[in-house]
N, C-alpha and C positions, 0 to 999 in steps of 0.2 A: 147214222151214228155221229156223236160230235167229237168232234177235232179237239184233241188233250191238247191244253194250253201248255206252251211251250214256256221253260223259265227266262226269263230275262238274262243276259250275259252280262253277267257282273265285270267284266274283263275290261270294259270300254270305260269304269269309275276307277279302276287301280291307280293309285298316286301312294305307294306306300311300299317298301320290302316287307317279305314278308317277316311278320316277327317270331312266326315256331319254327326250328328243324323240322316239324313234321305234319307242316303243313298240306305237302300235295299229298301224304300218304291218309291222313286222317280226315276223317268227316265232320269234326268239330266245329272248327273256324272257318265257314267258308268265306266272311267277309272281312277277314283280319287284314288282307292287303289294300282296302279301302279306308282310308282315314277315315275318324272317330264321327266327323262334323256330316260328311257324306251319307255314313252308316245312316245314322239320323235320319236326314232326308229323304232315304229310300224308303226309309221304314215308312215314314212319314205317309209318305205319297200312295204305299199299297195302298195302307189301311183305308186313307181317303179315296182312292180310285175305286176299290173293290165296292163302299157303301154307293159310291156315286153309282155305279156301276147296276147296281140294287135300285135303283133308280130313287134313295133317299135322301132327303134335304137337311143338310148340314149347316142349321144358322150360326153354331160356334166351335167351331174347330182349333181347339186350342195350344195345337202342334204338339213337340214330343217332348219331355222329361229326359234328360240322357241320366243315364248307370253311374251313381256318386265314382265309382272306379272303371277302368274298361276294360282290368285285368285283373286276376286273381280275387275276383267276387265269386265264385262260387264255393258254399258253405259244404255240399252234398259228392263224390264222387263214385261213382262203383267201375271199378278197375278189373277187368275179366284176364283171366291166364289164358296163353293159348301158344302157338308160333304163327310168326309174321309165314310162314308160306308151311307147307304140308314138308314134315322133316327139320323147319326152321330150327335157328336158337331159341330156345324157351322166351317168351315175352309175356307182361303183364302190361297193359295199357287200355286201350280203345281200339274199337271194329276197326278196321280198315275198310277205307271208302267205299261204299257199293261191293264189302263183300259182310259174308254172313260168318265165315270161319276165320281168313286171318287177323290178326294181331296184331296194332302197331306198339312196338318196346317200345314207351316214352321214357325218357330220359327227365323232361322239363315240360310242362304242361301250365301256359300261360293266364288259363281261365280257373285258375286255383292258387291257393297260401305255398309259399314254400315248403309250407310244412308238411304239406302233404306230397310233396313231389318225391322232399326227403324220405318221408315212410313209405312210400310206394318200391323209390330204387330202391332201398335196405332190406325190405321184406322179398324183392323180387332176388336179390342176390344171397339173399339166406336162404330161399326153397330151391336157387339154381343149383345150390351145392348139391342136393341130393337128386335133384331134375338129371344132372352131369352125369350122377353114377347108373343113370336105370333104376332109381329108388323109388318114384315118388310121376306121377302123369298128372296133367288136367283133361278136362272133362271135354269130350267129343263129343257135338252135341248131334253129330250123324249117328255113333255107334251107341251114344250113352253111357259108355265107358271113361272110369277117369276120376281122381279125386279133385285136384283143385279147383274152384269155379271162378271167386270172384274176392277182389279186395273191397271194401267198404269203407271212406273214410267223410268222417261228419266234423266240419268245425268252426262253431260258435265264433262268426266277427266279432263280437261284445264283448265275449268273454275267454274266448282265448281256447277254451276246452274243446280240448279231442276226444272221438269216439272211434276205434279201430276194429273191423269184425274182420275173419278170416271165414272166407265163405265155400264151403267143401260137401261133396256126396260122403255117404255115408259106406263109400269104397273104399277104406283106407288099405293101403297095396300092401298086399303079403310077403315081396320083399323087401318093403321098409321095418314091416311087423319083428321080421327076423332082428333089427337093426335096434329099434326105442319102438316102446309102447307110445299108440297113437297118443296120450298123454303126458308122457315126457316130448313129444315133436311139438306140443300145446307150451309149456314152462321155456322152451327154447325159443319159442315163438314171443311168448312176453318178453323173454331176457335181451332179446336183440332191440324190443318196439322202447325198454325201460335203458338200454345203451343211447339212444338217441340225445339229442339236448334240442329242442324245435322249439318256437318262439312261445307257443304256447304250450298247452299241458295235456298228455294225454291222460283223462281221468276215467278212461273206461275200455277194456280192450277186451274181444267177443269172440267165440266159437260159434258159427253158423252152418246149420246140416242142412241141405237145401237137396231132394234126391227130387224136385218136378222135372216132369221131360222137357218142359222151354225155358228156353235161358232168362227168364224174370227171376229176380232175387226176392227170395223169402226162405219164411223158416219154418222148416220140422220140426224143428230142437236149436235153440240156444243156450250154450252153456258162457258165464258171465268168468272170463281166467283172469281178469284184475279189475279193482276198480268196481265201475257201477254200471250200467246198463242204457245210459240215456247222457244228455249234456243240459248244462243251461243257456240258453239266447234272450238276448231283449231286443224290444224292437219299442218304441216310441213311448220309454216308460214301463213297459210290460215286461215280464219276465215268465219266461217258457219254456216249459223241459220237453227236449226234444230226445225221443226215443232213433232208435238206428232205422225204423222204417215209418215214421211219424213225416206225414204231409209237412214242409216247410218248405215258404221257397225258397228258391236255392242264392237267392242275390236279398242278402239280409238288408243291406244299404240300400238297396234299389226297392223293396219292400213298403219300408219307410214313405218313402216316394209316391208307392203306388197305392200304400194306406191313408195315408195323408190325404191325397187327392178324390178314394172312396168316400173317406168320411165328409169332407166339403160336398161333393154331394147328394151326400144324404142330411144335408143338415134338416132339411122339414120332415127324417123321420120321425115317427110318435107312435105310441101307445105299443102296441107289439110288434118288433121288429121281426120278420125271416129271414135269414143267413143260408140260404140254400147252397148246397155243394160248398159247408164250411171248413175241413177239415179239419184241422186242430185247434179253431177255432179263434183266429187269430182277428179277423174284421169285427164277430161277435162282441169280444172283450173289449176293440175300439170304439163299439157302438153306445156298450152297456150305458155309460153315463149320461147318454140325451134321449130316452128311451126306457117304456117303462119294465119293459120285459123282453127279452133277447129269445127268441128258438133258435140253434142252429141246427143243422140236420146235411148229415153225412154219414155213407154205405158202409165206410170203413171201421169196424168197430173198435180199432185200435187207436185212428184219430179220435174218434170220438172220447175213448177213455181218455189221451191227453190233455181233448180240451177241458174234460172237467177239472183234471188235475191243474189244468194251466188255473182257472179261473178260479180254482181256492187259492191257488196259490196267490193270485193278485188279488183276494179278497172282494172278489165281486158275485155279487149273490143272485141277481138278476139276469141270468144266463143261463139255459137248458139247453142241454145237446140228448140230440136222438139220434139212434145208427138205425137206417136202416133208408132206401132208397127213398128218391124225393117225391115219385112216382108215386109210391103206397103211402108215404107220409101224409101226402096232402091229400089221401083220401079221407084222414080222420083226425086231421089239426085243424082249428079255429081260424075261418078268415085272419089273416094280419092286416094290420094299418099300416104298414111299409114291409118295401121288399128290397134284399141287395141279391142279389144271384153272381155265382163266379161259380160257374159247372166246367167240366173238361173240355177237353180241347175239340171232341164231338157235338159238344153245344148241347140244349136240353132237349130231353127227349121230348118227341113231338104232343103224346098225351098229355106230360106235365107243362108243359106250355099252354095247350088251351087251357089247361086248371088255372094256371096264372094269368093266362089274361081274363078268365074268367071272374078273376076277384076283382078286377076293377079299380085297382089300387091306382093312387093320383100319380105319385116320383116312383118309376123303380132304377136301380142302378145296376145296371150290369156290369160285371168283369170278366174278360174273356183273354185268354191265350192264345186264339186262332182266330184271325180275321177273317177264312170264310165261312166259318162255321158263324160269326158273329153277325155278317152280314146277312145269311140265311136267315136267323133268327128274327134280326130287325126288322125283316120282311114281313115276317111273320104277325108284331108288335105294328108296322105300320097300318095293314091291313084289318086289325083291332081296335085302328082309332088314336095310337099312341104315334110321339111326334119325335123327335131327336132335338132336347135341350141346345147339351154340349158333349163334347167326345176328346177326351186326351188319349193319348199312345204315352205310353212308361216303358223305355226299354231296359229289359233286365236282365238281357243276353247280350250285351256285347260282344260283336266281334262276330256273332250268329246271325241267322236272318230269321230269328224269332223275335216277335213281338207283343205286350200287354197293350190291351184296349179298356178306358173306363169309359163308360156312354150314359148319359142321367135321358131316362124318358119322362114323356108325360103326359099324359091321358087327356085327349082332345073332346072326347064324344064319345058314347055307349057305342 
């Protein structure tokens, strides 16, 4: 059996206080007590030790990109109700570190807008009034019992606009019933989010019925109680309507970055590009214009419908999106003349990789979220004949020990 690799002890890089109250209780930031320049460095060095490691030849390693900010970039948060210990005070925040039940109460939460820290306390201290009385529970996810689930807050760098969901089973408690109709406890719910004044705007606030038995957020039902359903974002000229469970990344400046540096290398693609695992279709749209025909193709059929909507909306016609896995796709799509791939953090499944290297494409460009899934992969690509250009790291986690990989291949031999 092999010996699970031990993590590295961050402890011996600290040169920094830590900058959240609630850092030893949360899983968040584990490298917020490492200075910015260092983060980098570690990052740096996985990526490169792990390929090396793969026994792959790295002739241009172009080190790492850091995050335009190190704090409050992220655009996306889902905030769970629960209590910090069994019995606690009512809490709405983040898992508590290696556990699956409690709750850290954030107060201040450094990897997001103010604005959202704002909505978070005020919404937490308006459901505590009735949490106080025995009115109102969140959701256990041992017994399944429990209304409140999850707060949801979405907001456009660019543009400023918020999106607020309040995300609940479809258990609304019988003695709050006795009290306001679950529909009057909705109008109070808007009254308190439209009392605010936060830097930006919130143009859209949601009712979410989510009755799954695992704590993933989605929806049974949403009902739209102000406002609109989705926000707008831009990223390098483009303008993108991002719905509340729409693919985005979550570090819009750091995007920029990591799109920018996609598109450089793909500059020799031509004729029909694939955009495999593209979600809302965001590398697509940057392709469209050096390129004669865009496929993207992604499972989710709700990214999918964004990107079409995104790409009328930019007025680019050259683009087709298809939902349905990349696996079956490429059983009955048209060889492409270039490929970008950016699949999950599991890398691509094993079938559809031989189909891709099967086509024999000259540059492909890979982007990946996890470095050993990436490494695995390039094994896979070396073994095929394909070489390792160049490789950047884009880090778009700050403060986290996640990291973005861009890597350009290229086709040595059949």
């Amino acid at each position: 059996m092999s010996k699970k690799k031990k993590k590295p002890d961050m402890s011996m890089y600290e040169d920094r206080a830590q900058l959240c109250p609630h850092f030893e209780q949360c899983g968040g930031c584990t490298m917020q007590k490492i200075s910015y320049g260092k983060q980098l460095e570690i990052k740096a060095a996985q990526v490169r030790n792990l390929l090396e490691e793969a026994e792959l030849q790295i002739p241009d390693f172009e080190g790492i990109l850091g995050s335009p900010s190190e704090e409050g970039y992220r655009n996306k948060m889902e905030f769970t109700f629960g209590d910090e210990c069994k019995g606690g005070p009512f809490a709405l925040g983040l898992h508590m570190r290696g556990s699956f039940m409690n709750i850290v109460n954030l107060t201040d939460c450094h990897l997001v807008h103010p604005d959202m820290n704002l909505i978070r306390n005020k919404v937490r201290d308006f459901l505590d009034f009735y949490y106080s009385q025995g009115l109102i529970s969140f959701r256990n996810n041992k017994t399944q019992i429990g209304y409140l689930r999850h707060l949801l807050i979405r907001r456009a760098a660019a543009t400023g606009e918020i999106l607020v969901a309040l995300v609940t089973t479809s258990q609304y408690p019988e003695a709050l019933k006795e009290k306001i109709p679950e529909s009057r406890l909705m109008e109070q719910f808007v009254d308190v989010l439209k009392s605010l004044e936060p830097e930006g705007e919130i143009t859209g606030i949601l009712h979410i019925v989510n009755d799954a038995r695992s704590d993933v957020v989605q929806s049974d039902r949403t009902e739209i109680l102000s406002g609109r359903d989705y926000i707008y974002e831009e990223v390098l000229g483009l303008r993108f309507k991002v719905s509340v469970f729409s693919f985005f990344q979550t570090n819009t400046k750091g995007a920029e970055l990591l799109y920018r540096k996609a598109r450089e290398y793909a500059a020799d693609a031509h004729g029909t590009l694939f955009d495999l695992y593209c979600g809302t279709g965001t590398i697509s749209q940057l392709m469209s214009p050096a390129v004669e025909k865009v496929i993207g193709v992604e499972i989710v059929p709700e990214a999918v419908e964004a990107a079409r909507e995104n790409a009328k909306l930019n007025g680019i016609s050259n683009a087709e999106f298809i939902a349905d896995d990349v696996l079956k796709a490429l059983e009955y799509l048209p060889v492409p003349d270039s490929l970008i791939l950016d699949p999950p953090r599991e890398g691509i499944h094993p079938k559809a990789l031989g189909m891709i290297l099967r086509y024999g494409i000259e540059n492909i460009v890979y982007v990946s979220c996890k470095p050993a899934s990436l490494a695995r992969d390039l094994h896979a690509f070396d073994l095929a004949g394909y070489r390792i250009r160049k490789v950047c790291c884009v880090d778009m986690f700050p403060q986290t020990n996640h990291i973005e990989t861009i890597v350009l291949l290229q086709r040595q031999n059949s």
